[in-house]
Backbone as a chain_set.jsonl record, in Angstrom:
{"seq": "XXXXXXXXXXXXXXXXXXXXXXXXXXXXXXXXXXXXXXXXXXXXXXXXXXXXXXXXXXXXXXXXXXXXXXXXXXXXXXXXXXXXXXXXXXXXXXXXXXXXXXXXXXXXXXXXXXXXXXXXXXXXXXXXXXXXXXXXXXXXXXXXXXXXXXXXXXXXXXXXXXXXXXXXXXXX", "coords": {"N": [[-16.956, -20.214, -13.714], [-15.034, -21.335, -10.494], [-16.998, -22.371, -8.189], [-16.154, -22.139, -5.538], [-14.383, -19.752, -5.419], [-13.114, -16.752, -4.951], [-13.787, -13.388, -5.735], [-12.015, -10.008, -6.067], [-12.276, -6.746, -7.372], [-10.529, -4.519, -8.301], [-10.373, -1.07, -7.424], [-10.061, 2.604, -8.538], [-7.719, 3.879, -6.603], [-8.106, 6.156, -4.166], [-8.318, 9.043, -1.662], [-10.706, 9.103, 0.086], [-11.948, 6.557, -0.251], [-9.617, 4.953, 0.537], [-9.118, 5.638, 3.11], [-9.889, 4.229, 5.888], [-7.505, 2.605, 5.857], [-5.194, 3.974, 5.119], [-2.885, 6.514, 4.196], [-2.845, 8.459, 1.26], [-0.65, 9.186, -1.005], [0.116, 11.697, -2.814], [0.497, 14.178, -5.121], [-1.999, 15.488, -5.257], [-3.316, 17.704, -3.291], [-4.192, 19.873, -0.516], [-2.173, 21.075, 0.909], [0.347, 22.455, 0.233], [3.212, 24.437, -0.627], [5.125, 27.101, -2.24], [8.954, 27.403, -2.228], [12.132, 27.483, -1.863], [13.481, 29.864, -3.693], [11.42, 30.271, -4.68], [11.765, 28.028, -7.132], [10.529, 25.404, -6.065], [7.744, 22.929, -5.228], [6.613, 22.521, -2.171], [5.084, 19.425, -1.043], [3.553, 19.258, 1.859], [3.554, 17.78, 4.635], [2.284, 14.709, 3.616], [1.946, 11.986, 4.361], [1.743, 10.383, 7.722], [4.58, 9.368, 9.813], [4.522, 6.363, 12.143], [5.671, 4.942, 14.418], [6.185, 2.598, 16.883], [7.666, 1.291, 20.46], [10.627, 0.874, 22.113], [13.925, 2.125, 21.296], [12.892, 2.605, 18.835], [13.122, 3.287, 15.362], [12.846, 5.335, 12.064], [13.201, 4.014, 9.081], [14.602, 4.777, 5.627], [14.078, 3.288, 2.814], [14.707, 1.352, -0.391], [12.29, -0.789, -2.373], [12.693, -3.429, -4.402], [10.894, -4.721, -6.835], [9.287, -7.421, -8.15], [6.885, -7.916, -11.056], [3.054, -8.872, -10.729], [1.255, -11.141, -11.972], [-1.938, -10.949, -13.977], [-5.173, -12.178, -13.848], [-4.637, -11.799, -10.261], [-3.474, -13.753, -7.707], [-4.675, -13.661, -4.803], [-3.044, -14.972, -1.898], [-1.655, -14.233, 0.744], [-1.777, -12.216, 3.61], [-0.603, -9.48, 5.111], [0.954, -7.424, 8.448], [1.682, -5.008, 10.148], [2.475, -4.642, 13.707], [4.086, -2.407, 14.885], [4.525, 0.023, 13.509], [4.039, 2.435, 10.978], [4.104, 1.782, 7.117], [5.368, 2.676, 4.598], [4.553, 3.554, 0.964], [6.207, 4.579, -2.195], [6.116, 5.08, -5.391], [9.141, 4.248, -7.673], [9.01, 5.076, -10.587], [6.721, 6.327, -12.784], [3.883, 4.279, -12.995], [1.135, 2.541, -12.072], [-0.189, 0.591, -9.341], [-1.017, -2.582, -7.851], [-3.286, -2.451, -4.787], [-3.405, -3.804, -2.181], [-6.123, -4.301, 0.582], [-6.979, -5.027, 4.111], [-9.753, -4.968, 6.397], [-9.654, -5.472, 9.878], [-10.421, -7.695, 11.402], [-11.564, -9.284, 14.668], [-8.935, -9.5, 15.009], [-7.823, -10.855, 12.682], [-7.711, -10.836, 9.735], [-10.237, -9.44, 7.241], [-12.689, -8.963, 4.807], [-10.882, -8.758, 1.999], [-10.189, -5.778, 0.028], [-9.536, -4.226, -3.042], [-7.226, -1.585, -4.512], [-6.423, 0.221, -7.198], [-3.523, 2.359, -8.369], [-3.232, 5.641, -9.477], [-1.029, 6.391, -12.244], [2.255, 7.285, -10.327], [1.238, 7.597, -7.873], [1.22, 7.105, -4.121], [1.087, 4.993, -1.471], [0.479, 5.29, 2.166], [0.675, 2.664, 4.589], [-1.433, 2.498, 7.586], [-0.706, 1.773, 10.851], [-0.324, -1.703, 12.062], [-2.489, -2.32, 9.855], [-3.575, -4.79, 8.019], [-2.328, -5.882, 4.683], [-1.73, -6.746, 1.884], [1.224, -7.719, -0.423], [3.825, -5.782, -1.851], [2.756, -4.926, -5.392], [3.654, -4.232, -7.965], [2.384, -4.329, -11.65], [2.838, -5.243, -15.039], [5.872, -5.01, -15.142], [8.993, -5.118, -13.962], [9.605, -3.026, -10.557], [10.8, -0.459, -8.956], [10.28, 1.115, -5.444], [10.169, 3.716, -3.188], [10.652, 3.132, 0.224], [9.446, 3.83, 3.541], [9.431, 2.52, 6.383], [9.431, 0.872, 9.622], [12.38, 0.112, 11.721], [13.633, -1.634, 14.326], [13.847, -3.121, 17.721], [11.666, -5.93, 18.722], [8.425, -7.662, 17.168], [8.098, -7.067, 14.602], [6.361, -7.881, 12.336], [3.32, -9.428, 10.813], [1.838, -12.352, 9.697], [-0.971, -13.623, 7.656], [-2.078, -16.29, 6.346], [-4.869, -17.011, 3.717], [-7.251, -19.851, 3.654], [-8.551, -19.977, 1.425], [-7.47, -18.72, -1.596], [-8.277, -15.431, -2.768], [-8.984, -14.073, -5.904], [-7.912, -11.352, -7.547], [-9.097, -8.862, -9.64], [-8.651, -6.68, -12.476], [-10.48, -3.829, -13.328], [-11.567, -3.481, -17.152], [-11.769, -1.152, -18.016], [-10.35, 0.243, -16.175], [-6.647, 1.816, -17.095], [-4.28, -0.01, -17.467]], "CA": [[-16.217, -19.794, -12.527], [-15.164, -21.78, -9.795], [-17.905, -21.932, -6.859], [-15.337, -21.225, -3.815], [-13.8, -18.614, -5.992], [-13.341, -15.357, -4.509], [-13.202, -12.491, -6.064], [-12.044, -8.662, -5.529], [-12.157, -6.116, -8.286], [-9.425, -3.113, -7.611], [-11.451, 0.179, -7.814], [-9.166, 3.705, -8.194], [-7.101, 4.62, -5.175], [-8.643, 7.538, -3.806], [-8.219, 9.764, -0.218], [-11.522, 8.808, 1.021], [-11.596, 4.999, -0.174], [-8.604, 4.408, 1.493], [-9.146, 6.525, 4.901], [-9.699, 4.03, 7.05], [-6.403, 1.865, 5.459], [-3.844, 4.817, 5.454], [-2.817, 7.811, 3.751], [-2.583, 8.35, 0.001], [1.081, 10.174, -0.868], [0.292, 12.236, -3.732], [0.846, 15.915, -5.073], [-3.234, 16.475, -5.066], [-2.816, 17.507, -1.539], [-4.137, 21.593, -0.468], [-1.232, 21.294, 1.474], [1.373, 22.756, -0.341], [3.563, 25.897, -0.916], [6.528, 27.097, -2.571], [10.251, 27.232, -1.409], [13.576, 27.339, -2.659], [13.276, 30.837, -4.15], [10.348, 29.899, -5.684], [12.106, 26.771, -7.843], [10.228, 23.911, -5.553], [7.068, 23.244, -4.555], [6.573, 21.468, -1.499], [3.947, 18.913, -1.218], [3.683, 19.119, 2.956], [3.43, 16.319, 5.538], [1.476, 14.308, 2.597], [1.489, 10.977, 5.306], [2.427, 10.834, 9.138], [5.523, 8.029, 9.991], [4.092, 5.772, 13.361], [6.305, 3.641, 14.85], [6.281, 2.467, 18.411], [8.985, 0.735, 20.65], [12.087, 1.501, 22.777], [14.853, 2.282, 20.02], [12.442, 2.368, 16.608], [13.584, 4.017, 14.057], [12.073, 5.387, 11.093], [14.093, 3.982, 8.175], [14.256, 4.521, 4.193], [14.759, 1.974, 1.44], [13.976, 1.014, -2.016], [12.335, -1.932, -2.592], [12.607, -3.462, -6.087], [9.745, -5.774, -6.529], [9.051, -8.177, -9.475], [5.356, -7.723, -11.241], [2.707, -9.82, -10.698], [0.216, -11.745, -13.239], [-3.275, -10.475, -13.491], [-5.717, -12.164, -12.343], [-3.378, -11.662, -9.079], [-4.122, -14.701, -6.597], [-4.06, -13.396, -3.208], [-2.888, -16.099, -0.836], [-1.771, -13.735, 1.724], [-1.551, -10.39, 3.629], [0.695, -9.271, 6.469], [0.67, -6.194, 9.073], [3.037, -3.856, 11.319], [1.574, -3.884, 14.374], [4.79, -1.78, 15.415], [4.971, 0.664, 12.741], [3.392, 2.593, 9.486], [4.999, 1.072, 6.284], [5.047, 3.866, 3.626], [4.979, 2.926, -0.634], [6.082, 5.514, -2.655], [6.692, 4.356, -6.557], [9.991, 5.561, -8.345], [8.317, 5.135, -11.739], [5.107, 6.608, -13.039], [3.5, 3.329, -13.009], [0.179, 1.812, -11.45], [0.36, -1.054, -8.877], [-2.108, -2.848, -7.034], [-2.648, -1.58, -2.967], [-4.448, -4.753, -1.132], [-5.73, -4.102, 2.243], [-8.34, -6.131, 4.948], [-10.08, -4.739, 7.849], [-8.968, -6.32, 11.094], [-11.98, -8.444, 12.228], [-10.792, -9.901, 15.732], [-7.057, -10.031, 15.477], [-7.613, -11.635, 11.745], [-7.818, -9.923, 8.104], [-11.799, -9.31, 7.198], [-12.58, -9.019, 2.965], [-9.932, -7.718, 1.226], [-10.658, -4.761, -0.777], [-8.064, -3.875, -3.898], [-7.096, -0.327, -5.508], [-5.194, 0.986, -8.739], [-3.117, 3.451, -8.125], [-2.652, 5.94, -10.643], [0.413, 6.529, -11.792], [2.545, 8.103, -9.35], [0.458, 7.902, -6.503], [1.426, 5.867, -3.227], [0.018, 4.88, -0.095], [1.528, 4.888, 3.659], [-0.289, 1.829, 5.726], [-1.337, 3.017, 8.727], [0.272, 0.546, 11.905], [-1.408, -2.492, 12.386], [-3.513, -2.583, 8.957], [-3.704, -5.938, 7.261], [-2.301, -5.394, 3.629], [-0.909, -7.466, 0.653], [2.649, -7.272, -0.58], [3.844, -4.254, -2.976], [2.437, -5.517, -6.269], [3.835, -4.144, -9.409], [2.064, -4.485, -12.616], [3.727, -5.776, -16.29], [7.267, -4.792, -15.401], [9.551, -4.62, -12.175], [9.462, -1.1, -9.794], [10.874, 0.445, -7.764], [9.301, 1.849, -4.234], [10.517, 4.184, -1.817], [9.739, 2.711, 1.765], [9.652, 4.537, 4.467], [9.08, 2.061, 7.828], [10.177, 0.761, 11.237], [13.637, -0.665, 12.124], [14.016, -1.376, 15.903], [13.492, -4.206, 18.397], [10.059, -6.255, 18.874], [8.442, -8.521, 15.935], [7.144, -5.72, 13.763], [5.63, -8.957, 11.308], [2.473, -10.81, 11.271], [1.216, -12.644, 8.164], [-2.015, -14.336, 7.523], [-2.329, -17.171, 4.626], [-6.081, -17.3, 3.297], [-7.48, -20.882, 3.545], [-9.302, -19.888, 0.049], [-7.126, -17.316, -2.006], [-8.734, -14.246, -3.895], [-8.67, -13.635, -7.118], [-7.695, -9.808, -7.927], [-9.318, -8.693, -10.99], [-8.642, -5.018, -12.651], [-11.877, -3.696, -14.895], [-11.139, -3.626, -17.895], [-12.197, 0.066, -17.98], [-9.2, 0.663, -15.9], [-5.736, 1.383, -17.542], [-2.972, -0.857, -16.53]], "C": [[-16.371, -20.844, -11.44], [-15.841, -21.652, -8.328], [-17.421, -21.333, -5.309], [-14.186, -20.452, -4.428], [-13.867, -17.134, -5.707], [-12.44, -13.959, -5.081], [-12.871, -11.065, -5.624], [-11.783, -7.808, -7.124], [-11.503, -5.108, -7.714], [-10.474, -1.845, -8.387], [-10.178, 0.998, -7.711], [-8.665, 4.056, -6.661], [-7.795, 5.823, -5.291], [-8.702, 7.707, -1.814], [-9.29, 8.856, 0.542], [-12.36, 7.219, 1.035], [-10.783, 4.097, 0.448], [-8.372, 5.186, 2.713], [-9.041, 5.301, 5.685], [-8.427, 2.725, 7.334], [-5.059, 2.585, 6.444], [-4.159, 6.039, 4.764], [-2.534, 7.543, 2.199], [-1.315, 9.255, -0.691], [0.825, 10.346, -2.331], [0.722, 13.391, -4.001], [-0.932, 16.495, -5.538], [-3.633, 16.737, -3.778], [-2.984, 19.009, -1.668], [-2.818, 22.292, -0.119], [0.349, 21.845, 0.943], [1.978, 24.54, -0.975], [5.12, 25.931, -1.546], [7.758, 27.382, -1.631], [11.23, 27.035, -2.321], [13.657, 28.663, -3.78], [12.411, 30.364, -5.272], [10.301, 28.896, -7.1], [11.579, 25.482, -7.417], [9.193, 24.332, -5.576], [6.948, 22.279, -3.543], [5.222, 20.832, -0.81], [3.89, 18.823, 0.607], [2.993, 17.859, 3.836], [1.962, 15.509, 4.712], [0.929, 12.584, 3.846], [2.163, 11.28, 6.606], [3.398, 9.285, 9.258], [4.99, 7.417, 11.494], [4.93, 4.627, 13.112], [5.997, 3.846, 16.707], [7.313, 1.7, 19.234], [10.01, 1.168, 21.497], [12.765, 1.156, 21.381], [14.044, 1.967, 18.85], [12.953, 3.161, 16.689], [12.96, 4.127, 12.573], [13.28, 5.1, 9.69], [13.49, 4.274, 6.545], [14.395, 3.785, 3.398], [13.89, 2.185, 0.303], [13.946, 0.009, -1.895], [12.163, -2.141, -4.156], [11.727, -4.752, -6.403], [9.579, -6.47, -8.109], [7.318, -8.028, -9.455], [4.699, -8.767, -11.363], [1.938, -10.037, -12.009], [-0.827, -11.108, -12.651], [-3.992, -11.993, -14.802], [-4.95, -12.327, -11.549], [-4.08, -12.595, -8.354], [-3.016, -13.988, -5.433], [-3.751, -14.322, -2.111], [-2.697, -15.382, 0.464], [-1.688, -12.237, 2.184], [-0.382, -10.378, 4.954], [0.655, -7.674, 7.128], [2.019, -5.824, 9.919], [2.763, -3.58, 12.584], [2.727, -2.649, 15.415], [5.211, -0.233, 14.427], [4.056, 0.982, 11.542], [4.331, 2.129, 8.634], [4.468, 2.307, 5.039], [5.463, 3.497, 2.253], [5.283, 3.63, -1.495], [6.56, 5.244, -4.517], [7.75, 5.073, -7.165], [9.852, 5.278, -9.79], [6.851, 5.357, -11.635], [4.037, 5.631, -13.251], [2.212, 3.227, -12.648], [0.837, 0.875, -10.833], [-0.624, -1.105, -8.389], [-1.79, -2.46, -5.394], [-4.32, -3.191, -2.872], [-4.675, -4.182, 0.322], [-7.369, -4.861, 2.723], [-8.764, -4.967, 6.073], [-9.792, -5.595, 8.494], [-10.715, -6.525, 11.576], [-11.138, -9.567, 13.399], [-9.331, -10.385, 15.66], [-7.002, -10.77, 13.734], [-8.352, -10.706, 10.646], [-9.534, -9.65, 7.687], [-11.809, -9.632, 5.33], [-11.959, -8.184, 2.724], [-10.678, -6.598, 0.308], [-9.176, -4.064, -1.339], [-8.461, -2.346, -4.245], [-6.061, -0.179, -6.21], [-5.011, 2.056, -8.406], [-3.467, 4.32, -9.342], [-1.635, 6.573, -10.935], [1.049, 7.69, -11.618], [2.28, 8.286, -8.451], [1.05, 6.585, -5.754], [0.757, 5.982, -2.151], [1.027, 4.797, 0.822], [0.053, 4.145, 4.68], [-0.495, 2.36, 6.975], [-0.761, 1.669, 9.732], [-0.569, -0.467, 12.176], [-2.431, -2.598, 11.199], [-2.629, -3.646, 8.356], [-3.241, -5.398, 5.635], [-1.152, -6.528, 2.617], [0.72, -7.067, 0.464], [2.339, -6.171, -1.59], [3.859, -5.307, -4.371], [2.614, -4.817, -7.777], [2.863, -4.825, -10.64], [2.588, -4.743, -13.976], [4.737, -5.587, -16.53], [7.452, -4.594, -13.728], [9.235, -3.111, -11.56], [9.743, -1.154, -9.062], [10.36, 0.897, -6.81], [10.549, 2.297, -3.663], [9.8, 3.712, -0.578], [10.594, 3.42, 2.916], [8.872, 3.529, 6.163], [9.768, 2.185, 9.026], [10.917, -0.427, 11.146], [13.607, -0.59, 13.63], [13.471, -2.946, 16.053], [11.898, -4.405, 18.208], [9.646, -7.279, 17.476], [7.165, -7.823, 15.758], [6.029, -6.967, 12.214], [4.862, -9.469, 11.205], [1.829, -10.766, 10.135], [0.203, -13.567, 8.816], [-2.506, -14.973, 6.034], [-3.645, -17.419, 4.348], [-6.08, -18.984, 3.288], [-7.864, -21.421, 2.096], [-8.948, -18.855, -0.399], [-8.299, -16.627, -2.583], [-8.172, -14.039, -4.651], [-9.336, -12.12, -7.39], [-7.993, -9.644, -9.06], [-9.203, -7.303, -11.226], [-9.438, -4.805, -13.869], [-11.19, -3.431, -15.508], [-11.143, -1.85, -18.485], [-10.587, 0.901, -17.271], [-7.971, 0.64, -16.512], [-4.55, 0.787, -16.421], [-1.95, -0.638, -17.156]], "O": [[-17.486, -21.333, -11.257], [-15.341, -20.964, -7.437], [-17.897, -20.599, -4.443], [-13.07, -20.542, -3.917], [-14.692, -16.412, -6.268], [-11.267, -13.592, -5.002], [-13.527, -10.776, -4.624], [-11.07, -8.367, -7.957], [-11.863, -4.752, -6.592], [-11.058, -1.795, -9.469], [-9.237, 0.548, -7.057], [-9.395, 4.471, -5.761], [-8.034, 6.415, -6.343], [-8.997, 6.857, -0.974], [-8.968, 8.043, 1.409], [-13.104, 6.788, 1.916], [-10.994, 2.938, 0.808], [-7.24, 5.243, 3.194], [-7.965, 5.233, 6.278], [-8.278, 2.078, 8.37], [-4.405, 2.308, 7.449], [-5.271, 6.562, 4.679], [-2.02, 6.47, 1.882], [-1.655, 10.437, -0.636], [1.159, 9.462, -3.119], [1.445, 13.867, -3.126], [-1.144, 17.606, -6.024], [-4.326, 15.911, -3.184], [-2.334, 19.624, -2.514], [-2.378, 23.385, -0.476], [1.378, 21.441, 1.486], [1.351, 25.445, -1.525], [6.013, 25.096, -1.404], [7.602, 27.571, -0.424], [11.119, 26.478, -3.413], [13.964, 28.271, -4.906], [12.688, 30.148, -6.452], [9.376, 28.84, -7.91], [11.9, 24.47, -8.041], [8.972, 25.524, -5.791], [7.157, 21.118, -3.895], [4.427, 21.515, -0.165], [4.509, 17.772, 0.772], [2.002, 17.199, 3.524], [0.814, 15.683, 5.121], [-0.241, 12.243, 4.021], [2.984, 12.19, 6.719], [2.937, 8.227, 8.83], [5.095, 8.365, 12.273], [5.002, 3.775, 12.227], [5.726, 4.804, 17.43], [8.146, 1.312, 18.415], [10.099, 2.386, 21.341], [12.411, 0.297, 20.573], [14.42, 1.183, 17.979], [13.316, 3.819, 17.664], [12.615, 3.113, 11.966], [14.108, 5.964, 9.399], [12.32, 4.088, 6.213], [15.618, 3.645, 3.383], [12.868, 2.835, 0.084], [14.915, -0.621, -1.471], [11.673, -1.344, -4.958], [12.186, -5.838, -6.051], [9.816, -5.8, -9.115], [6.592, -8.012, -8.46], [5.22, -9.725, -11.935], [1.979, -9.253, -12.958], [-0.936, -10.747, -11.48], [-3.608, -12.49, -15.861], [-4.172, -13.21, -11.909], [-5.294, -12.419, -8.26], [-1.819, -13.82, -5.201], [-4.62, -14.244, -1.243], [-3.434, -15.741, 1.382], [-1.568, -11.27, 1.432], [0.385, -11.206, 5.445], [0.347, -6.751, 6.374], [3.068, -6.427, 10.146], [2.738, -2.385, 12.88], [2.309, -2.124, 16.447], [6.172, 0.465, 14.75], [3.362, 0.089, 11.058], [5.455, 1.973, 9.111], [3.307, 2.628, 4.781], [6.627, 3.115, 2.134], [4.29, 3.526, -2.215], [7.786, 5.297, -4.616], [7.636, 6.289, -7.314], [10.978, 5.249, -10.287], [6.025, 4.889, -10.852], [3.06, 6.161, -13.78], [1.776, 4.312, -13.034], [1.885, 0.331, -11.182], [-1.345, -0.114, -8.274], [-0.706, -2.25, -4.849], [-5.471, -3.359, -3.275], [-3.805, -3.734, 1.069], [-8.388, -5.117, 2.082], [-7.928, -4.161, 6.481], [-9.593, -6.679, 7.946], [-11.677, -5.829, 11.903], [-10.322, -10.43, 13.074], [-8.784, -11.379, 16.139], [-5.911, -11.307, 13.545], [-9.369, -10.029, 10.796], [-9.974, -10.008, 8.779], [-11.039, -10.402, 4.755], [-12.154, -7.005, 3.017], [-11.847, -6.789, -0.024], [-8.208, -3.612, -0.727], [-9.613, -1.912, -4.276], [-4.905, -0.426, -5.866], [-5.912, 2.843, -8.118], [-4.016, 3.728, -10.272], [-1.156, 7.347, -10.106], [0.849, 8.756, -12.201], [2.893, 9.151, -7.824], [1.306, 5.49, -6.254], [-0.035, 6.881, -1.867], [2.166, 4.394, 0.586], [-0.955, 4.635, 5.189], [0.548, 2.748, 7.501], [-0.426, 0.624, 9.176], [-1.684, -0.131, 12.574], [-3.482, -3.075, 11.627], [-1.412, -3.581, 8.185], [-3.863, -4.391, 5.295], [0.006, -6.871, 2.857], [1.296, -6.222, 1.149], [1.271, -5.749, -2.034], [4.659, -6.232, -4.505], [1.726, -4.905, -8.625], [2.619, -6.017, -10.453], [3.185, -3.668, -14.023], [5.135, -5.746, -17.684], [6.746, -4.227, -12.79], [8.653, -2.228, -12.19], [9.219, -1.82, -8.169], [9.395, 1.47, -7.317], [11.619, 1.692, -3.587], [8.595, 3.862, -0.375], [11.8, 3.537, 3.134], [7.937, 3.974, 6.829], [10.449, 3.12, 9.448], [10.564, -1.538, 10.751], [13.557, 0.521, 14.158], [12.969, -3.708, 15.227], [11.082, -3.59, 17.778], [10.585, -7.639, 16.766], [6.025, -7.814, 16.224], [5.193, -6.558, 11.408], [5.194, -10.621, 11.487], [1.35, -9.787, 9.564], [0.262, -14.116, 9.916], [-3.04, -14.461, 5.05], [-3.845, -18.496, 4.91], [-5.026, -19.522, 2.952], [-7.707, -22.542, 1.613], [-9.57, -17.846, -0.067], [-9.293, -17.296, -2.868], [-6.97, -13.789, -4.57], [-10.506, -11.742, -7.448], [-7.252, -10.226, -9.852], [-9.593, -6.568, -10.319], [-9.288, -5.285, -14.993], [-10.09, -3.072, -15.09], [-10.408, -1.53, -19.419], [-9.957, 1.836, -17.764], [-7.676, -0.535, -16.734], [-4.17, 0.999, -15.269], [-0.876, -1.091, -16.762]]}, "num_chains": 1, "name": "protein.A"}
């Protein structure tokens, strides 16, 4: 292994691994009751939408993302500081979820998670976080962010990428 080689191993997405990221948008959630004469169930306010701004707007899209290689080299991350950015997968898939703590205005050690599939995350505003990272085939996401004035964008390129590794214990 190369000596200024940095690694991150992706551990399971989970609620209280990713608390102080965002929210985790699943259907294991207490929160939920039926509806629709008892033909639905509805999984209730599973993440919260934050935007800020004169004229935001909370918009929807699909993004369609190409999958990366594993080991994943992380070169960079990027944040919202105007808005939550919400990931929701439209295949039962896994993907990787990057995210940094904010250490003075700049990304801290990344820390990766595996979804599992079906599960998504909503960034909270202002968290440091990788792109949407598909695994051995393209996917689909539902995104749920902020459209409006202001420059909702700020990326940060590592000087020394990370290398994303997924145990081998984990399925991909």
């Amino acid at each position: 292994m190369n000596h200024s080689e940095r690694v991150i191993c992706a551990q399971p997405l989970s609620r209280e691994a990713f608390a102080e990221f965002g929210e985790v948008i699943d259907t294991d959630w207490p929160n939920h009751f039926p509806i629709n004469n008892g033909k639905c169930v509805r999984y209730d306010a599973l993440a919260t939408v934050d935007t800020v701004g004169a004229e935001a707007l909370a918009v929807i899209s699909i993004f369609r993302s190409s999958p990366c290689d594993l080991p994943y080299q992380l070169e960079m991350v990027e944040r919202h500081p105007l808005g939550s950015q919400a990931f929701v997968p439209l295949t039962p898939r896994p993907f990787l979820v990057i995210v940094c703590p904010d250490e003075g205005g700049e990304p801290g050690e990344p820390r990766a998670f595996l979804t599992a599939p079906g599960q998504g995350v909503n960034y909270f505003r202002n968290t440091w976080h990788g792109v949407v990272t598909p695994i051995k085939a393209p996917q689909d996401f539902l995104v749920v962010d902020r459209r409006g004035p202001g420059n909702n964008l700020e990326e940060y390129r590592f000087e020394v990428p990370y290398t994303v590794r997924v145990a081998q214990d984990l399925a991909v």
